[in-house]
Residue, then its C-alpha position, 0 to 999 in steps of 0.5 A: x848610616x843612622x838614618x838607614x839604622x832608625x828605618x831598619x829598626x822600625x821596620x823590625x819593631x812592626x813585625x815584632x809586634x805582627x808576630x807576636x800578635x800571631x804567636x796564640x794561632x801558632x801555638x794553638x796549632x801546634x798544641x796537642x794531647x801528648x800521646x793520646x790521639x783524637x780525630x778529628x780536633x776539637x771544633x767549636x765552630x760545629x754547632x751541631x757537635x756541640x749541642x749534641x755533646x750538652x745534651x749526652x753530658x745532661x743525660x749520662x754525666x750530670x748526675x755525678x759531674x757538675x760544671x759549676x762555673x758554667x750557666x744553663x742560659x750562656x751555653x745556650x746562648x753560644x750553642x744557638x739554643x733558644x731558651x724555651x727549648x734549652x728549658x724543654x730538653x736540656x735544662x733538668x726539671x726544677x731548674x731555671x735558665x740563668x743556673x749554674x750547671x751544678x750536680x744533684x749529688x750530695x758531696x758527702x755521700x758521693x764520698x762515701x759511694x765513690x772514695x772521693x767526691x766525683x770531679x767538677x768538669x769544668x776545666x778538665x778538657x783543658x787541664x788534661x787535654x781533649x784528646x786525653x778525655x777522648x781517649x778516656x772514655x773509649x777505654x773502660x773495659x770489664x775488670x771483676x776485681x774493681x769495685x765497679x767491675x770496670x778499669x780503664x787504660x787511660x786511668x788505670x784504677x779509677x774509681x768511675x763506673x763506665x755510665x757509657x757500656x750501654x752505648x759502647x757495649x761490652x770491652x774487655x782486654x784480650x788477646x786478638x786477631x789483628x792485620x799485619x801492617x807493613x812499614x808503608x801503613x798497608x795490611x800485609x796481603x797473603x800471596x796465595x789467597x787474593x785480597x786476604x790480610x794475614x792476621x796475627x795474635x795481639x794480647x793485652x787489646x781492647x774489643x767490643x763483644x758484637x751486639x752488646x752495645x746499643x751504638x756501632x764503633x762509628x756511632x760511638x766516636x761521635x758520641x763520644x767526640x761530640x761530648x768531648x767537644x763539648x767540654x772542650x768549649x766548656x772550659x773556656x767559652x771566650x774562646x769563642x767570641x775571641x775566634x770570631x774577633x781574631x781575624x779582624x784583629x789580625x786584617x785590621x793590624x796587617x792593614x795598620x801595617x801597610x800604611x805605617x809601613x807607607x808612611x815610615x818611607x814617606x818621612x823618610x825618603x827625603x832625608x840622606 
């Protein structure tokens, strides 16, 4: 009886130990954005994403925005972008590879212009999540009352300029024509009338004027997606090197397993 309680409890202990090693890939998958909504997830194994979204954040956010814990020449690096392109079309004019990719803005006058000096980056998609961050940039719209003419639902109130409305074009919040969706998720069709959606009237909905952006809808979720992704890697660029480490951990820990697994029987198939 003791000797079958000794085996069941190492056998219990193994896969303890299996699965608490396996706990983070869990809990990554199941993480999430509350209510925000972003499709499709973060992926940092999308190098191209990624080099897409450095070089929006180097020309539309750097110049307000630093990410002062983060080096030129390591993200080049985790991105796949050799050094004298990094300097030739990312890396702004007077600085060196190994900087940190801090802003040009004086903080004293950022205070003045804005209320408040503009946030660091470096860790936002981390501490508000990616899918907040994503929906925050698709929700500026027009607001005259605001200092710079702009609000946003996400943030309602904030103190940023939409530095984006050229590509996104022009949002506002109004009342529009939207199908009726029926509880299966399809548009309610009209019977007499084949293939048309009956439409009803919604207030308080975002739209983009036609032709005041210099993107299509499609074009600019993958602006923006890509930016995001960016900053998503930003915040915590070990996540890369651990993805690439994780599956042999976890292969050579199953593995280690097995023959542990082996040899526990082996000791102990010649006791009664």
């Amino acid at each position: 009886m003791k000797t079958m309680t000794a085996r069941n409890t190492f056998i219990r202990r193994a896969f303890s130990v299996v699965a608490f090693v396996s706990l983070p890939l869990f809990a990554q998958a199941a993480g999430g954005g509350g209510n925000y909504h972003m499709e499709p997830a973060p992926d940092l194994d999308d190098k191209p994403s990624l080099q897409a979204g450095f070089a929006t954040y180097v020309n539309y956010c750097i110049g307000c925005h630093g990410m002062r814990f983060q080096r030129y020449e390591r993200t080049a690096d985790d991105l796949g972008i050799p050094h004298d392109v990094a300097l030739e079309t990312v890396v702004p004019a007077g600085k060196q590879i190994g900087s940190l990719m801090k802003t040009a803005m004086d903080l004293e006058n950022a205070k003045k212009w804005f209320g408040a000096p503009p946030p660091d980056l470096t860790m936002v998609a981390r501490v508000r999540s990616p899918e907040w961050v994503y929906q925050y940039l698709k929700s500026f719209y027009i607001d005259p009352v605001r200092p710079f003419g702009v609000n946003n639902t996400v943030f309602p109130n904030v103190g940023m300029p939409h530095v984006l409305m050229d590509l996104q074009g022009t949002q506002r919040m109004g009342c529009v024509q939207k199908p009726v969706i029926l509880e299966s998720g399809a548009e309610k069709r009209d019977p007499l009338i084949p293939g048309k959606a009956i439409t009803e009237e919604k207030c308080g909905e975002l739209y983009v004027e036609d032709g005041s952006g210099a993107l299509s809808a499609e074009e600019y979720d993958k602006l923006v997606y890509d930016l995001v992704n960016f900053m998503y890697y930003v915040s915590e660029p070990a996540k890369l090197e651990r993805h690439a480490l994780g599956v042999p951990v976890l292969l050579f820990i199953i593995i280690l397993g097995v023959f542990a697994y082996l040899l526990n029987r082996e000791y102990w198939k010649d006791v009664h």
